[in-house]
C-alpha positions, 0 to 999 in steps of 0.5 A, spaced: 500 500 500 505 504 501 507 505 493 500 506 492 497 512 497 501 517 499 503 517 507 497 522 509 492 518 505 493 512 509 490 510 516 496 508 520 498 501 521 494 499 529 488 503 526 487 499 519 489 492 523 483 494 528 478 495 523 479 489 520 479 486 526 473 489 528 471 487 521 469 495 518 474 493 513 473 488 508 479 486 504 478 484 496 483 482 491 484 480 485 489 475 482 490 471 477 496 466 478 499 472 482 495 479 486 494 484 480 490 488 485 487 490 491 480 494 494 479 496 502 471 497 503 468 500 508 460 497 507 454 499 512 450 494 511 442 497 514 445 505 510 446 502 504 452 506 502 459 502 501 466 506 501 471 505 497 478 507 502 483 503 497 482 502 490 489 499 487 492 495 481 499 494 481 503 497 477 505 492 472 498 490 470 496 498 469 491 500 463 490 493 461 484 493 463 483 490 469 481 496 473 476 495 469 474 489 470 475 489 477 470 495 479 465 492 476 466 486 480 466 491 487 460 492 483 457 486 483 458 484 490 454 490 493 449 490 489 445 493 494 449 498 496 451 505 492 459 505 492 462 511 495 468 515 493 474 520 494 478 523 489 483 528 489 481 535 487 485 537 480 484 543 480 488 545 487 492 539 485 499 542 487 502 541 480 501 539 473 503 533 474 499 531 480 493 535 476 494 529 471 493 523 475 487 526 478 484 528 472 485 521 469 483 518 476 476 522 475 475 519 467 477 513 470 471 512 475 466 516 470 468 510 465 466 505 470 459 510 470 461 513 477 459 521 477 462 527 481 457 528 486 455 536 484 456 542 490 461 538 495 466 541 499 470 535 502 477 537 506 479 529 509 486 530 513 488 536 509 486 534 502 481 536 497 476 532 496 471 531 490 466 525 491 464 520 486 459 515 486 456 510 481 448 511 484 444 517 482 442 519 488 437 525 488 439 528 494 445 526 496 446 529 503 453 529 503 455 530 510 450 525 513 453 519 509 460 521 509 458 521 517 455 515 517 461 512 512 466 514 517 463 513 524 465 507 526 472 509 524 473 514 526 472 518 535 467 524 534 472 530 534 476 526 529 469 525 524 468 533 525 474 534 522 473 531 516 465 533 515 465 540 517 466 542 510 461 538 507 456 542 503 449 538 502 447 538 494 440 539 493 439 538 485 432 544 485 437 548 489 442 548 484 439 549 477 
């Protein structure tokens, strides 16, 4: 995980080991004679919303379409859930070629039929974030489903953190 997810972008090792434990992490790979790649999920099972924290496919086995296949694997196995993502904001991207890399994650997930959740503001651990799901959802209520997400991972001043800039998106108020 560590060549894939920056260090700020990772829980830290005694946290990731508790949700899995605690069973808030699902680990999901894919393999064909050896790992290609790797998803981490957080699903509530009575919200139905399912939280992407990890996506990956290594290196040697980018744009080859397994990402591809992958997602929609995720897909199948939560049929009763909307998939829930985070994906760095390219327009405050640090430089061109991190802009790059965020565009190109966006495209990705929108190829898969994810959408880019209209009207949010996400700051989580100091980075813009945009959110991405693969429902229509008409009134996505952003800060009641990231809380929801991240409650069971994360102690309440922690969650205040990362939610408080969260703008709720109501398609009628936005047209």
């Amino acid at each position: 995980m560590k060549r894939d997810f920056p260090f700020l972008e990772r829980w830290p090792y005694f946290m990731a080991k508790r949700f899995y434990k605690n069973k808030i992490f699902n680990g999901l790979f894919l393999a064909e004679n050896s790992d290609i790649g790797y998803a981490v999920i957080s699903a509530l099972e009575d919200s139905g919303y399912a939280l992407i924290n990890y996506f990956a496919i290594l290196p040697e086995y980018r744009s080859k379409g397994y990402g591809s296949e992958f997602l929609k694997l995720l897909i199948n196995h939560y049929p009763n859930h909307a998939l829930v993502l985070e994906v760095e904001n390219p327009s405050v991207a640090k430089n061109a070629r991190l802009r790059d890399i965020a565009e190109k994650r966006i495209i990705f997930y929108k190829n898969a039929e994810f959408h880019v959740v209209p009207g949010i503001k996400l700051k989580l651990f100091g980075t813009d974030m945009l959110i991405m799901t693969n429902a229509e959802i008409e009134h996505f209520d952003a800060r009641k489903i990231m809380h929801s997400l991240y409650q069971p991972m994360l102690k309440s001043d922690l969650l205040r953190q990362i939610v408080v800039n969260v703008t709720p998106y109501h398609p009628a108020a936005n047209q």
